[in-house]
Each structure stands twice: as C-alpha cells, then as structure tokens.
C-alpha positions as CSV (number, residue, x, y, z in Angstrom):
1,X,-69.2,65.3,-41.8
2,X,-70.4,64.5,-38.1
3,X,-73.3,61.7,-39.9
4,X,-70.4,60.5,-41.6
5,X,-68.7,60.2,-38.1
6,X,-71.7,58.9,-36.2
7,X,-72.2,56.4,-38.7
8,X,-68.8,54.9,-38.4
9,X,-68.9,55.2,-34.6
10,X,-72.0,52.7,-34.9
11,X,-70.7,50.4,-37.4
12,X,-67.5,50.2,-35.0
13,X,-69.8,49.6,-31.7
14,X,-71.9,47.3,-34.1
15,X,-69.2,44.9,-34.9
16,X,-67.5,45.0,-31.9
17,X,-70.8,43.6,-30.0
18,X,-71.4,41.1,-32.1
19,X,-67.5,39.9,-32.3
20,X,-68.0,40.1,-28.3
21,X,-71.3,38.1,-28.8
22,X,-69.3,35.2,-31.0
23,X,-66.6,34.7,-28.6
24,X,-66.0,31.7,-27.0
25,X,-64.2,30.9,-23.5
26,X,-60.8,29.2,-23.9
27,X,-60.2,26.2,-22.7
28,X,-56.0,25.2,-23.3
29,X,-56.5,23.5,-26.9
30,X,-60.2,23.9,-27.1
31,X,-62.9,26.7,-27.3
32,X,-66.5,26.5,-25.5
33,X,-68.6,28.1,-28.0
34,X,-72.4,28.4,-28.8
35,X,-73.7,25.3,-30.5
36,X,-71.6,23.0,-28.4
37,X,-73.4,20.2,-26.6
38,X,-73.3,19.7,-23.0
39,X,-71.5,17.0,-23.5
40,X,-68.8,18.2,-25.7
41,X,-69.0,21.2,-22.8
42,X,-68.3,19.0,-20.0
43,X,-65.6,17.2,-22.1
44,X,-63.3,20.9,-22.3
45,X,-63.9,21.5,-19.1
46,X,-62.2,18.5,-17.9
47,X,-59.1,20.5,-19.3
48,X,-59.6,24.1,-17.7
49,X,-62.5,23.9,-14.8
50,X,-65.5,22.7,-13.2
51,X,-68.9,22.6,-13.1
52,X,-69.9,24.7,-9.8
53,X,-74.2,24.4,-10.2
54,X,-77.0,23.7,-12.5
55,X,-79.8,25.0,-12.3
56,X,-82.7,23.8,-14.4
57,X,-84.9,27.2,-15.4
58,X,-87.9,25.7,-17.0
59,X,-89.5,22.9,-18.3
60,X,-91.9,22.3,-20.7
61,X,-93.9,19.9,-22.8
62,X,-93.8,20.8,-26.8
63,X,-96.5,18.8,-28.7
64,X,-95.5,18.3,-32.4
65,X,-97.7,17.0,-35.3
66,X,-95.8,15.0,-37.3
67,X,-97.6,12.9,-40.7
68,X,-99.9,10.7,-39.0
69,X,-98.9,10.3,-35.1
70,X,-98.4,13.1,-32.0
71,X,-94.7,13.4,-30.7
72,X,-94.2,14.7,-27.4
73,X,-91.1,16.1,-26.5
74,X,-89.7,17.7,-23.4
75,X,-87.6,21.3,-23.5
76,X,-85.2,21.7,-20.6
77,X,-83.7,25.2,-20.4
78,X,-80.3,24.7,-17.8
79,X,-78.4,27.5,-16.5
80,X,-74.6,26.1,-16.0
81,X,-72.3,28.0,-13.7
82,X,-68.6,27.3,-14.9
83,X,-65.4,27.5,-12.9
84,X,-62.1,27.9,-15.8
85,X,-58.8,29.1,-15.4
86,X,-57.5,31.4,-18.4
87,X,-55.3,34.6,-18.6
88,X,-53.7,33.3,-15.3
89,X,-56.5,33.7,-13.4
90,X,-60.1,32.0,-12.4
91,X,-62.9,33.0,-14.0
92,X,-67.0,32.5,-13.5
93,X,-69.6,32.1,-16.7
94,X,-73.4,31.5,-16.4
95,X,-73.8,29.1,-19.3
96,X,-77.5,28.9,-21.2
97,X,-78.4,25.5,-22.6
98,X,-81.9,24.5,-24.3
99,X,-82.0,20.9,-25.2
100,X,-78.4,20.1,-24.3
101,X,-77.2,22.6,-26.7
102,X,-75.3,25.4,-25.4
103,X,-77.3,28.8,-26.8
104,X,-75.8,31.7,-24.6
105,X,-72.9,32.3,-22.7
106,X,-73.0,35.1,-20.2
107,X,-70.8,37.8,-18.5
108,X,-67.7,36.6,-16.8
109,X,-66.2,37.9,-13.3
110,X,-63.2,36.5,-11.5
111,X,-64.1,34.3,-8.8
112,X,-60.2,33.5,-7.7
C-alpha cells in the first residue's frame, strides 16, 4: 500500500515538472514557447513587454565536415531578460537562446 502511494506521489510530481517545464509565458493572443526564434520572440513581445538586456554567454566556433569541403559555423548562446505584463501584473524571465532559437525559459519573479 505505501509503494503503491509513493509511486503515485512521483508520477504526480513527475508530470507536473515536466507540464511546468512545457509552459510557455502568455503574451495577449500569443504564447512564447521553446522552439520559438528570436525573431518570432521579439515579435510577441511587441504585444506584452520588452526586452530589458542581452547578454551573450559564449561563443564558439563548431567545425563540420560535410562531403567534400569544411563549414564553419559560429554558436552564440544569448541570455534574454524579458519584461511582460500578464495576470495584472509585471513579470521578469531570463530567456536561453542557442543559435536564435529559444531552448530554455527560466524562473519568473515580479519586477512591478
């Protein structure tokens, strides 16, 4: 009986993370969501917030071989920090791009 308890306990914390881990932030009409481009980003924002910084993390060079000829190719990791309004308030996100594409987005707080 209590392994049959515990187990559902973690099944229930276990789909609640990763439900918590899909979400996106809502933006009037539109959801930011992983997989977006920065572009597509910037364009929601223009409904609900701002950009307040970027900050570029790292940068590096990847090297790929393709059939006969050497492509370089340069990996920017960004850190975005977002201003939105939603629920009737203001809220602050740390936003993880890699390549433009928008891979993580972090813990809110308000920031009123």
């Amino acid at each position: 009986m209590k392994t049959t308890r515990l187990a559902i306990f973690i099944l229930i914390i276990n789909v609640t993370f990763f439900c918590l881990a899909q979400a996106g932030i809502r933006c009037k009409n539109d959801i930011i969501s992983e997989g977006d481009t920065s572009s597509e980003v910037m364009l929601k924002l223009m409904e609900c917030g701002t950009v307040l910084d970027k900050e570029i993390v790292s940068r590096e060079t990847v090297v790929e071989k393709k059939t006969d000829k050497t492509v370089k190719k340069e990996k920017v990791t960004e850190i975005w920090y977002i201003r939105v309004k939603e629920r009737g308030g203001m809220y602050c996100y740390p936003l993880s791009f890699e390549e433009g594409l928008l891979q993580r987005i972090g813990n809110w707080s308000r920031c009123d």
